[in-house]
DSSP file (Angstrom, degrees, kcal/mol; ACC not computed):
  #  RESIDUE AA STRUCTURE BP1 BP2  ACC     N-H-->O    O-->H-N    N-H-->O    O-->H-N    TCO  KAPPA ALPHA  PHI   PSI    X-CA   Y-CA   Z-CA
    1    1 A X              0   0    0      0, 0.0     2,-0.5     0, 0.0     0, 0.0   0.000 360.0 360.0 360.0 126.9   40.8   77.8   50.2
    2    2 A X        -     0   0    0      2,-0.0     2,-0.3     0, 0.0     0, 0.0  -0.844 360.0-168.1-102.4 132.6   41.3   80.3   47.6
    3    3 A X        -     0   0    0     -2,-0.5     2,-0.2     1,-0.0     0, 0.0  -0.858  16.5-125.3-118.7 152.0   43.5   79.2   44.1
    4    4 A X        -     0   0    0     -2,-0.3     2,-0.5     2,-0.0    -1,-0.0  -0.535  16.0-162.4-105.4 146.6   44.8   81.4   41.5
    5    5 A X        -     0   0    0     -2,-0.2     2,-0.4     2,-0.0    -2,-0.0  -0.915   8.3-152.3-132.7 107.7   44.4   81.4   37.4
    6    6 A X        +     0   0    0     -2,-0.5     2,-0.4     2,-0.0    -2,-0.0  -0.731  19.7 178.5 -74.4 120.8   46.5   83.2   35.0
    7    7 A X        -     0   0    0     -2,-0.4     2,-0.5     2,-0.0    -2,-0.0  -0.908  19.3-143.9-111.2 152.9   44.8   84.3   31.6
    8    8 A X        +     0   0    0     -2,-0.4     2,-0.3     6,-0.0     3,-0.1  -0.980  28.8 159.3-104.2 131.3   46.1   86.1   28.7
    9    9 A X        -     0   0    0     -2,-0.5     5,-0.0     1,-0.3    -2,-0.0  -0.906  47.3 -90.3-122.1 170.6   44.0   88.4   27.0
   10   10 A X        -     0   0    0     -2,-0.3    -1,-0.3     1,-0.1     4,-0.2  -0.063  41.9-113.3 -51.8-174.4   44.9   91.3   24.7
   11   11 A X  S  > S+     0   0    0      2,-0.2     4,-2.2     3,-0.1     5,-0.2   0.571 112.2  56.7 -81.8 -38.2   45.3   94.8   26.5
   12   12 A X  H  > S+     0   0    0      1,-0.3     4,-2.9     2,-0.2     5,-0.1   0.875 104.9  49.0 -91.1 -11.9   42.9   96.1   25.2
   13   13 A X  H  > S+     0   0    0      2,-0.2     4,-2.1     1,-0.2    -1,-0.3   0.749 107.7  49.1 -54.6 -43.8   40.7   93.9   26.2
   14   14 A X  H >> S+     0   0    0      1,-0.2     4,-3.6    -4,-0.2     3,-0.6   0.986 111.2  55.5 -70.3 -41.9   41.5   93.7   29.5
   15   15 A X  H 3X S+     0   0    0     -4,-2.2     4,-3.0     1,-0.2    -2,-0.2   0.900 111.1  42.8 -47.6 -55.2   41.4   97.7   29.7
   16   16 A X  H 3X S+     0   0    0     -4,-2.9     4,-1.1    -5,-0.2    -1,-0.2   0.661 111.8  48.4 -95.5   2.0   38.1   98.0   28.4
   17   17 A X  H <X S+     0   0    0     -4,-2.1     4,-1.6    -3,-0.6    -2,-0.2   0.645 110.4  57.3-104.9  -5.5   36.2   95.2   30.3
   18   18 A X  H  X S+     0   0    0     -4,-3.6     4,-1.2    -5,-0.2     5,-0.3   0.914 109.2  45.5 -62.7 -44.7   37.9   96.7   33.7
   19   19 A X  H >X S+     0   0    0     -4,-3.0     3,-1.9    -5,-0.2     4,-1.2   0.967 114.7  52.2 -74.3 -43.0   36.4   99.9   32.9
   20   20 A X  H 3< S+     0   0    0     -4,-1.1    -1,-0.2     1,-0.3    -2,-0.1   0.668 109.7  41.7   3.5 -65.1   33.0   98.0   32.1
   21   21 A X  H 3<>S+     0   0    0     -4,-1.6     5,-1.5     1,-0.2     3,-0.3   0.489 106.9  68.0-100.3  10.7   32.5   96.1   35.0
   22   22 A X  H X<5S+     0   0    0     -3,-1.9     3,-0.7    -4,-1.2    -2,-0.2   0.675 100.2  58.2 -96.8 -20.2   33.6   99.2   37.4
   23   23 A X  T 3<5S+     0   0    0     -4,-1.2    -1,-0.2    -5,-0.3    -2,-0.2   0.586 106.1  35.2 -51.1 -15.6   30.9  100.4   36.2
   24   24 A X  T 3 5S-     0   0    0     -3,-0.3     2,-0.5     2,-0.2    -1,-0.2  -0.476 125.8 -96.4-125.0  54.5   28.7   98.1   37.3
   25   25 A X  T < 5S+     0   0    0     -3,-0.7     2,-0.3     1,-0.1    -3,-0.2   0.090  78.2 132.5  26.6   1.9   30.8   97.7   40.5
   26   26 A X      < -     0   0    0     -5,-1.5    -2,-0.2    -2,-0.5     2,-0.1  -0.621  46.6-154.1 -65.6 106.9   32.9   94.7   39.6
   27   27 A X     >  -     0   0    0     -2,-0.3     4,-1.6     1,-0.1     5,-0.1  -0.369  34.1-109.9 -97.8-162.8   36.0   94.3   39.9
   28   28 A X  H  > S+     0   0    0      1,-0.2     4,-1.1     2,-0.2     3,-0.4   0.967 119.6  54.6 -74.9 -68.6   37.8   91.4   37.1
   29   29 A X  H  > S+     0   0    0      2,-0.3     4,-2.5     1,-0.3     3,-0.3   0.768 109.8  46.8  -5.6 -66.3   38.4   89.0   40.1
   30   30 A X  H  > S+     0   0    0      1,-0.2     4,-2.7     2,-0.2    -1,-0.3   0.984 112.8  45.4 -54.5 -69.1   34.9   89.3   40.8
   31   31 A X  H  < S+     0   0    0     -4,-1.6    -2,-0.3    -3,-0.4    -1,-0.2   0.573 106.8  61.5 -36.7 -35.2   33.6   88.8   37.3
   32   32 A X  H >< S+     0   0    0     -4,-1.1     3,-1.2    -3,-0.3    -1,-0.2   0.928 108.9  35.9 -38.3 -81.2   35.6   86.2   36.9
   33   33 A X  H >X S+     0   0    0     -4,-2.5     4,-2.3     1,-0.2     3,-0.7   0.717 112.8  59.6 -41.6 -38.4   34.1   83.9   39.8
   34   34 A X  T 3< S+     0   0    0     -4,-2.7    -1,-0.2     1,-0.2    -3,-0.2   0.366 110.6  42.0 -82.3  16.7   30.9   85.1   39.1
   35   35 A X  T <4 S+     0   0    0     -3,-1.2    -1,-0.2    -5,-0.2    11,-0.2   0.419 112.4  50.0-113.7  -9.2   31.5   83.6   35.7
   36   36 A X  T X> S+     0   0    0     -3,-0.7     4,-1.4     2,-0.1     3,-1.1   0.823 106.0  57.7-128.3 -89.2   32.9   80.7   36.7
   37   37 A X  H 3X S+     0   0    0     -4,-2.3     4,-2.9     1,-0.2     5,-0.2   0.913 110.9  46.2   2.5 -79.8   29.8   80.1   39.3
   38   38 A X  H 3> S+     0   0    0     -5,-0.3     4,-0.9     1,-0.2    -1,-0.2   0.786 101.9  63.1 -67.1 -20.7   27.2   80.3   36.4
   39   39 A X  H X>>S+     0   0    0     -3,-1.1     5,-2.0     2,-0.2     3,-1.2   0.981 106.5  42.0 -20.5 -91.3   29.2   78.2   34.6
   40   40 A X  H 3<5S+     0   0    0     -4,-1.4    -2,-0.2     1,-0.2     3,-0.2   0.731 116.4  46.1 -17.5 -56.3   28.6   75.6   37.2
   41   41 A X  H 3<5S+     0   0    0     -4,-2.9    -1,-0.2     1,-0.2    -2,-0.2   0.763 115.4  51.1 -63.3 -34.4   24.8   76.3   37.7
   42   42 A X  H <<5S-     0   0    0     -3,-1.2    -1,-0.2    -4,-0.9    -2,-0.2   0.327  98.4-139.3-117.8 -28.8   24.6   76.3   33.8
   43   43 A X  T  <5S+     0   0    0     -4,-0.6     2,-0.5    -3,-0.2    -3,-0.2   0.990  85.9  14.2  12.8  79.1   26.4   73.0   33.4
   44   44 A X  S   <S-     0   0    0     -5,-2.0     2,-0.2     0, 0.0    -2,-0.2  -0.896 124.0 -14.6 144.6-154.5   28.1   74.6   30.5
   45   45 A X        -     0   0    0     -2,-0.5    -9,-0.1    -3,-0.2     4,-0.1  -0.614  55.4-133.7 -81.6 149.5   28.6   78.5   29.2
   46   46 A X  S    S+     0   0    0     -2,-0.2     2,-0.2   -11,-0.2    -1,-0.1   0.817  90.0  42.6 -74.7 -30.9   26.0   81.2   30.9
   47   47 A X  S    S-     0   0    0     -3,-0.0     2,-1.3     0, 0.0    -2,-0.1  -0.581  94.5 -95.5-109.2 177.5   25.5   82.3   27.5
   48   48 A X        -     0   0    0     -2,-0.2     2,-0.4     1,-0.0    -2,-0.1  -0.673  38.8-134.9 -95.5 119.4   24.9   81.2   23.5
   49   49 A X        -     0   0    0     -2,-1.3     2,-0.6    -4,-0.1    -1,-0.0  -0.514  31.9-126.0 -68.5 127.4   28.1   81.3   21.9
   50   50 A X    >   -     0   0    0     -2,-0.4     3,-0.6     1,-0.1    -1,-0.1  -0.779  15.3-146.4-107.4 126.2   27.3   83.1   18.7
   51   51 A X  G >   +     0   0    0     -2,-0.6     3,-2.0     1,-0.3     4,-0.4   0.372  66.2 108.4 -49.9 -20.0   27.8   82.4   15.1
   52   52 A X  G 3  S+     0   0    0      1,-0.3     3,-0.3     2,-0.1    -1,-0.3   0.850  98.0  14.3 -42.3 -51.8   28.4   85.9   13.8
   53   53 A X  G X> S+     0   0    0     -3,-0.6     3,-1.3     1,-0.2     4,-1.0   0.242  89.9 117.0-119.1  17.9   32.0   85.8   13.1
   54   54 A X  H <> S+     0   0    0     -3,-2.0     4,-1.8     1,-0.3     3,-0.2   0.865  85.3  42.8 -54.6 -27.1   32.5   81.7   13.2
   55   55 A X  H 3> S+     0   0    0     -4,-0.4     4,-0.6    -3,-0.3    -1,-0.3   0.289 115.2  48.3-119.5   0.0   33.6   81.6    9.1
   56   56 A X  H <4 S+     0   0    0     -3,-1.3    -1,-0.3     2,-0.1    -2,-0.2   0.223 117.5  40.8-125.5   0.2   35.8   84.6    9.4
   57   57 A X  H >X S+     0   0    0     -4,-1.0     4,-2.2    -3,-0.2     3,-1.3   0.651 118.6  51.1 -96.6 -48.7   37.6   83.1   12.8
   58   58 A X  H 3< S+     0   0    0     -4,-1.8    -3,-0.2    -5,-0.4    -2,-0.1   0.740 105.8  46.3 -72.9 -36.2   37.6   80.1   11.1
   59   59 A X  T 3< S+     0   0    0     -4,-0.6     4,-0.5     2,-0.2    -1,-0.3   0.318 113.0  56.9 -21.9 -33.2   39.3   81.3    7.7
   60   60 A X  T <> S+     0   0    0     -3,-1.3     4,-1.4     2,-0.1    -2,-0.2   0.749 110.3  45.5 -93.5 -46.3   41.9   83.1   10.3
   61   61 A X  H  X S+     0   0    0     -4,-2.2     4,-0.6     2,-0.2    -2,-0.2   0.736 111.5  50.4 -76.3 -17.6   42.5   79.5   11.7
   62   62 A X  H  > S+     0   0    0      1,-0.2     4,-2.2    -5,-0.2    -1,-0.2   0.778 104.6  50.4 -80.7 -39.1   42.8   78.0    8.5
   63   63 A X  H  > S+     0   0    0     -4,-0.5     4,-1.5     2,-0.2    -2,-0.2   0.788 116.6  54.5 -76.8 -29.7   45.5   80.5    6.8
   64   64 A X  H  X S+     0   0    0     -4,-1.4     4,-1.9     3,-0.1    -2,-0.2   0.815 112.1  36.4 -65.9 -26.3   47.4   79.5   10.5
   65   65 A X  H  X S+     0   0    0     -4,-0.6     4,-4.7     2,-0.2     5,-0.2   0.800 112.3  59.6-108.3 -60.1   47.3   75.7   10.3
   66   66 A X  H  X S+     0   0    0     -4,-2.2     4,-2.2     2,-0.2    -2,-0.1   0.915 116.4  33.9 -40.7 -55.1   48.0   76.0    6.4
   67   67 A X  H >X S+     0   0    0     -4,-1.5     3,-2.0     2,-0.2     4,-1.2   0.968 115.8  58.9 -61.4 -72.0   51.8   78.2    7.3
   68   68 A X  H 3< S+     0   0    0     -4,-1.9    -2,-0.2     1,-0.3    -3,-0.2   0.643 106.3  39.1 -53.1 -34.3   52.1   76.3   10.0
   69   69 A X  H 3< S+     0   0    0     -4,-4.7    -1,-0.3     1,-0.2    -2,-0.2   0.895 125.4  44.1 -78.7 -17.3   52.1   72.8    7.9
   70   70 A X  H << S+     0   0    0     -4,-2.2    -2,-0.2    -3,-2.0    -1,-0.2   0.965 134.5  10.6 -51.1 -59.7   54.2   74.5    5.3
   71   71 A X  S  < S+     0   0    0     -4,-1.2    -3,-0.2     2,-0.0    -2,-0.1   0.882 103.6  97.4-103.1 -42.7   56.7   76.4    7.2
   72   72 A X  S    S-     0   0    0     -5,-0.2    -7,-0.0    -7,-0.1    -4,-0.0   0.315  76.3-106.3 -50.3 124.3   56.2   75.0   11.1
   73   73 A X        -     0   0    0      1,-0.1     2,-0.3     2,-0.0    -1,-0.1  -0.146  26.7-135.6 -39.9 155.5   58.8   72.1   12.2
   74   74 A X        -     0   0    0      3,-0.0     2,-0.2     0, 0.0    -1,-0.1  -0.918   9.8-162.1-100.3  92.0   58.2   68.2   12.8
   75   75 A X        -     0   0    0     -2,-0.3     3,-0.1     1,-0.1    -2,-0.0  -0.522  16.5-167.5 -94.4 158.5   59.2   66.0   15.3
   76   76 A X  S    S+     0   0    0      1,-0.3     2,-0.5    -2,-0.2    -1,-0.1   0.830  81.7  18.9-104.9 -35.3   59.4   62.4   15.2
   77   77 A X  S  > S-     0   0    0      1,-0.1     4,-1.6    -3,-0.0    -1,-0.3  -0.964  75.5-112.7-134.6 149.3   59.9   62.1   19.0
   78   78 A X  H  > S+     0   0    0     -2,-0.5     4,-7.6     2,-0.2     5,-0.2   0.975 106.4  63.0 -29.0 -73.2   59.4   64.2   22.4
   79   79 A X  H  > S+     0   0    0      1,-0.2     4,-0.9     2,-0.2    -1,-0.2   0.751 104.7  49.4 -42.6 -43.3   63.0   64.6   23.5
   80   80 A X  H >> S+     0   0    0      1,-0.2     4,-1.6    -3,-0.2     3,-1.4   0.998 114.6  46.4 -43.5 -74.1   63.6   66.7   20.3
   81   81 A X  H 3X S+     0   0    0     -4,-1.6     4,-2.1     1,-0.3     6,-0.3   0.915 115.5  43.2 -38.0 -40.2   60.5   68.7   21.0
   82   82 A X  H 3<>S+     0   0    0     -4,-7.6     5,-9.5     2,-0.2    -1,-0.3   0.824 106.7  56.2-105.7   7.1   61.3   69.3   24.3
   83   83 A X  H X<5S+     0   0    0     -3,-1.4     3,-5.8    -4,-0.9    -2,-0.2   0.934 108.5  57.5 -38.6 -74.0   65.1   70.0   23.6
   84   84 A X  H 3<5S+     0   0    0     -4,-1.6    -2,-0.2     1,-0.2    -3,-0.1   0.904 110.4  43.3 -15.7 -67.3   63.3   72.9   21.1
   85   85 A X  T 3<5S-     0   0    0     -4,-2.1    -1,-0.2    -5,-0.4    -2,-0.1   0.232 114.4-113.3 -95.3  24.3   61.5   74.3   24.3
   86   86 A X  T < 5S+     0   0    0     -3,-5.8     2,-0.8     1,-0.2    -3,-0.2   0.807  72.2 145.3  79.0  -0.3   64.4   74.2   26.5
   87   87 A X      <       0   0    0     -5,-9.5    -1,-0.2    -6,-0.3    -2,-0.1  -0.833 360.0 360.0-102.6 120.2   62.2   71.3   28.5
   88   88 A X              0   0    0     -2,-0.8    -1,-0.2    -3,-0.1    -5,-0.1   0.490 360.0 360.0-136.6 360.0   64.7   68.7   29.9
């Protein structure tokens, strides 16, 4: 039985790792599972997640969480929150 996964990525992203892996005959679907798969095999990521940009993602997260506690709302219970989002 095959089941389905929605991701968001950027555009451009998506754009320039479809032309990528159609290069190497792959189409995203494919790339996907076979990322997914090694995953498995791997117990864990196929590759080493790399430190290069960690303090300049992390600085980006920090200026987000910083507006957010300023400016971003508060609820004291669910039902508000999920009034907000329409969830009832």
């Amino acid at each position: 039985m095959m089941t389905q996964i929605n991701v968001r990525v950027e555009d451009k992203t998506k754009r320039l790792a479809s032309k990528t892996l159609a290069d190497i005959g792959l189409d995203m679907s494919s790339a996907v599972n076979l990322f997914l798969k090694q995953v498995i095999v791997d117990q864990g990521l196929p590759f080493t997640p790399s430190t290069k940009y960690a303090k300049k993602l992390r600085a980006k997260w920090d200026k987000e969480v910083a507006w957010a506690l300023k400016h971003g709302k508060r609820y004291t219970d669910t039902k508000e929150l999920f009034r907000d989002l329409n969830i009832e």
